[in-house]
VMD Tcl script that draws the C-alpha trace (Angstrom):
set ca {
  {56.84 47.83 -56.63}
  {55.90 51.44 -56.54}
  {52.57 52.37 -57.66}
  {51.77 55.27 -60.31}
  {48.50 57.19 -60.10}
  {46.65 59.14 -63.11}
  {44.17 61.34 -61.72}
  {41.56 61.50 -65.07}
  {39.65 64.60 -65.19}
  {36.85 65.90 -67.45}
  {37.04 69.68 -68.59}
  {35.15 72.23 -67.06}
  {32.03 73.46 -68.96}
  {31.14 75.25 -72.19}
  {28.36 77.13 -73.31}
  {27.52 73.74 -75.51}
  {27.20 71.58 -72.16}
  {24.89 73.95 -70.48}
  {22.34 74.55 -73.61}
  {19.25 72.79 -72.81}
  {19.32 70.55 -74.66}
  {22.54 70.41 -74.81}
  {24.84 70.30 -78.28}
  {27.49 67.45 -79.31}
  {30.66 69.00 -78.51}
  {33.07 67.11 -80.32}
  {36.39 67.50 -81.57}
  {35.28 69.91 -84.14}
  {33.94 72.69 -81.29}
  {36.49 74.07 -79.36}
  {35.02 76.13 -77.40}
  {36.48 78.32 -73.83}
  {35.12 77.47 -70.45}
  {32.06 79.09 -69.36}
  {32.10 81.35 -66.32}
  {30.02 78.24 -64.87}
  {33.00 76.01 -66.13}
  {35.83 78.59 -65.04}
  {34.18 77.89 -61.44}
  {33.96 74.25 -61.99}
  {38.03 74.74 -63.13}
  {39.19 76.66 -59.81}
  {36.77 74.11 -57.80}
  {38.85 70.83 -59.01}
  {42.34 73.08 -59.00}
  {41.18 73.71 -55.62}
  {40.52 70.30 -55.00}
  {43.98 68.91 -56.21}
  {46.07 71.74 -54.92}
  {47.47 69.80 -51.76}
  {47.57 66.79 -54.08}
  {51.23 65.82 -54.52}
  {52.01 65.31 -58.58}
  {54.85 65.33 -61.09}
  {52.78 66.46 -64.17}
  {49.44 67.71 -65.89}
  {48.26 66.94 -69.65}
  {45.73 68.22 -72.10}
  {44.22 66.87 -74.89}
  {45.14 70.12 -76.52}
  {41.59 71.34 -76.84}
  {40.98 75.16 -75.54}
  {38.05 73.54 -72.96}
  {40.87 70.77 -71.33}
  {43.67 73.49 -71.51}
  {41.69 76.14 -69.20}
  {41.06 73.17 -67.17}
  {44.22 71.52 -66.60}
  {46.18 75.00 -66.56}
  {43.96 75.71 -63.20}
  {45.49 72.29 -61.72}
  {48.51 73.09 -62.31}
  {49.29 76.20 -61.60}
  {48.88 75.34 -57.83}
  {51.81 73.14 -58.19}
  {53.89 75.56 -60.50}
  {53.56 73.20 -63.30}
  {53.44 73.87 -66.59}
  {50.26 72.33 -68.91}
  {51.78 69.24 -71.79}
  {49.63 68.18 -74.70}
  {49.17 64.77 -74.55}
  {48.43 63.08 -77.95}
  {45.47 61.01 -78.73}
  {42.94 62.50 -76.09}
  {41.59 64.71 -78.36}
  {37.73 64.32 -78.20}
  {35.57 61.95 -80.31}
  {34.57 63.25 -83.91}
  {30.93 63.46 -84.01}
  {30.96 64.39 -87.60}
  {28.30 65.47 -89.11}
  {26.12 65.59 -85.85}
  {28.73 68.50 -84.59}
  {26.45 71.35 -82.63}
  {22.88 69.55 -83.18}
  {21.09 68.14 -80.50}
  {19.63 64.35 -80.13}
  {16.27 65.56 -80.39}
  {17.18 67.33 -84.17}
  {19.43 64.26 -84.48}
  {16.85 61.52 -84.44}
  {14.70 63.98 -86.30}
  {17.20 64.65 -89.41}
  {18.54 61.19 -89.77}
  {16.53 58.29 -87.82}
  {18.25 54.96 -89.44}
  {21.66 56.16 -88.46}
  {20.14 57.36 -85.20}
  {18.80 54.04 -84.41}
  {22.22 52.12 -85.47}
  {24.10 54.49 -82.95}
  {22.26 54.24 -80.48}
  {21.75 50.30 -80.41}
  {25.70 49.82 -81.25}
  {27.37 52.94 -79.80}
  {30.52 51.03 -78.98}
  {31.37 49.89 -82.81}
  {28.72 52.20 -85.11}
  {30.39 55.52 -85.45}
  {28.88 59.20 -85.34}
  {27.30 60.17 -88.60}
  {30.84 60.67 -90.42}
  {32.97 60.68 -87.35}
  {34.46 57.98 -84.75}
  {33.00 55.31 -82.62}
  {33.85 54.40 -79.39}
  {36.02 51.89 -80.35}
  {37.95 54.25 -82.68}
  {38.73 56.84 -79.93}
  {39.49 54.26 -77.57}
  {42.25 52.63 -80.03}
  {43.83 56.03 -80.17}
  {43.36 56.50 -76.97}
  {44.78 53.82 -74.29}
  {47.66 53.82 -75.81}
  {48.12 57.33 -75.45}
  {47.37 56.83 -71.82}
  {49.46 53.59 -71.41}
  {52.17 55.47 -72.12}
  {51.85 58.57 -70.07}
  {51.65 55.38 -67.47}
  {55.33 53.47 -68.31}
  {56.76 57.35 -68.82}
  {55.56 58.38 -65.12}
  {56.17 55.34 -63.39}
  {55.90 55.73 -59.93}
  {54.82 59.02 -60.05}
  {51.11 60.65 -59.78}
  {50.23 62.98 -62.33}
  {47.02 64.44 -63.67}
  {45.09 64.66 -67.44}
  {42.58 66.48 -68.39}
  {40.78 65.08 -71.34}
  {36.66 64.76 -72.37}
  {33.45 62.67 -72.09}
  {33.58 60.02 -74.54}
  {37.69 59.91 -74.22}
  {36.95 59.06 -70.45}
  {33.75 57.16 -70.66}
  {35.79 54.59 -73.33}
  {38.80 53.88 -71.57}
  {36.91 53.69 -68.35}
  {35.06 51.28 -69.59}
  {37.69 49.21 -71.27}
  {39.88 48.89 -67.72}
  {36.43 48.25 -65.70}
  {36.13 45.61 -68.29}
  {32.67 46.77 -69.88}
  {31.26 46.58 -73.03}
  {32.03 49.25 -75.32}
  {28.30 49.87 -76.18}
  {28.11 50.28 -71.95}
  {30.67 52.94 -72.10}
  {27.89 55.85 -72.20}
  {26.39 54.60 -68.89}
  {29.46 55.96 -67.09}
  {28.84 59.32 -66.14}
  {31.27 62.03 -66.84}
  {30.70 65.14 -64.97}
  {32.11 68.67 -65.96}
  {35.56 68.74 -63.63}
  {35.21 65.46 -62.65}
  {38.28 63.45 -60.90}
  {38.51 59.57 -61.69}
  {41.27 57.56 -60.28}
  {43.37 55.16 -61.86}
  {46.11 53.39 -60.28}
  {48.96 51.43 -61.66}
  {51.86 48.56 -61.13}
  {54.01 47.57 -63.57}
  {53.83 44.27 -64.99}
  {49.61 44.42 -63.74}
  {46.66 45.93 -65.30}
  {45.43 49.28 -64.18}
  {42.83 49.21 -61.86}
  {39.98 51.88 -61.39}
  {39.91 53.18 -57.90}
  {37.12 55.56 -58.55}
  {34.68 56.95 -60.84}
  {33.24 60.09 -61.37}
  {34.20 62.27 -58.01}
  {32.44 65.54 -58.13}
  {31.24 66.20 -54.76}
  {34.39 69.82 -54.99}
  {32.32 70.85 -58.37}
  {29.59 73.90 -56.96}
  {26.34 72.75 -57.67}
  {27.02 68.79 -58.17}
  {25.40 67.71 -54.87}
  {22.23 70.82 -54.57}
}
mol new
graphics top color blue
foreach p $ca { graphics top sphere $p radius 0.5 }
foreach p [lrange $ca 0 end-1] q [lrange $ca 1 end] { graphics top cylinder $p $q radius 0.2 }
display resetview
């Protein structure tokens, strides 16, 4: 049976990742690289150019887009939206910190943080949410490139959830798997078999990652 091959990959960075502390960047921020992400962008482009693949997705949002369009324009390829792998809706935490989060509204806080998979940003998603839009967004970028290795650029919590789900982790784990800015995860696949994580988190091409 042939084998297909998603290459998962988070965007580059934004001016929102790099604050210290950093901002919740959800799906209601949609924000351009930074010229640190712009160099994490050309570093995983870079990375993947020699990489055979048949295709390269976005969630859509202006951070994935800048990203994916620098992995595929090695390979002449033009960016798709892919549906579904939008990022999480944080709600009504959007552009606050946790520090001003815990601050301005401790009980919901607290419930978050001791249920992240099922308790939901203050008027947004959960976990679980984005990862029911999600998989089967990606299970059927899967069946559609059967056999075929293709690339998709989509965001933290996107990743971290449906990592977690195929590693076979609790949802409420799901924030333990770290998502770095241009990171490649790979994910391989056989029909009629459950896809299996090959690796996590690869980051040693993004400048800086390893100093």
């Amino acid at each position: 049976m042939s084998q297909t091959t998603l290459l998962l990959i988070r965007h580059g960075a934004t001016e929102a990742n790099e604050r210290v502390p950093y901002i919740l960047q959800g799906d209601g921020i949609d924000l351009s690289l930074s010229e640190t992400g712009r160099a994490q962008a050309a570093s995983v482009g870079k990375f993947l150019s020699d990489v055979p693949m048949t295709a390269v997705y976005s969630s859509g949002m202006v951070r994935a887009n800048e990203t994916a369009q620098a992995i595929a324009d090695p390979h002449g390829l033009e960016v798709q939206m892919a549906e579904g792998i939008r990022e999480v809706n944080v709600g009504g935490w959007e552009g606050m910190n946790w520090g001003d989060i815990e601050a301005a509204h401790p009980a919901e806080y607290a419930a978050f943080r001791a249920n992240p998979g099922h308790v939901a940003y203050l008027h947004g998603e959960s976990y679980a949410a984005v990862l029911a839009r999600a998989a089967p967004a990606f299970a059927d970028l899967l069946i559609r490139h059967e056999g075929e290795r293709f690339a998709v650029v989509a965001h933290n919590v996107v990743n971290r959830a449906y990592l977690s789900a195929l590693l076979g982790m609790p949802l409420d784990r799901a924030a333990d798997l770290r998502q770095s800015n241009a990171c490649v995860n790979v994910i391989t696949h056989v029909a009629g078999q459950a896809p299996r994580v090959e690796s996590v988190n690869q980051n040693r091409h993004v400048p800086g990652a390893w100093d």
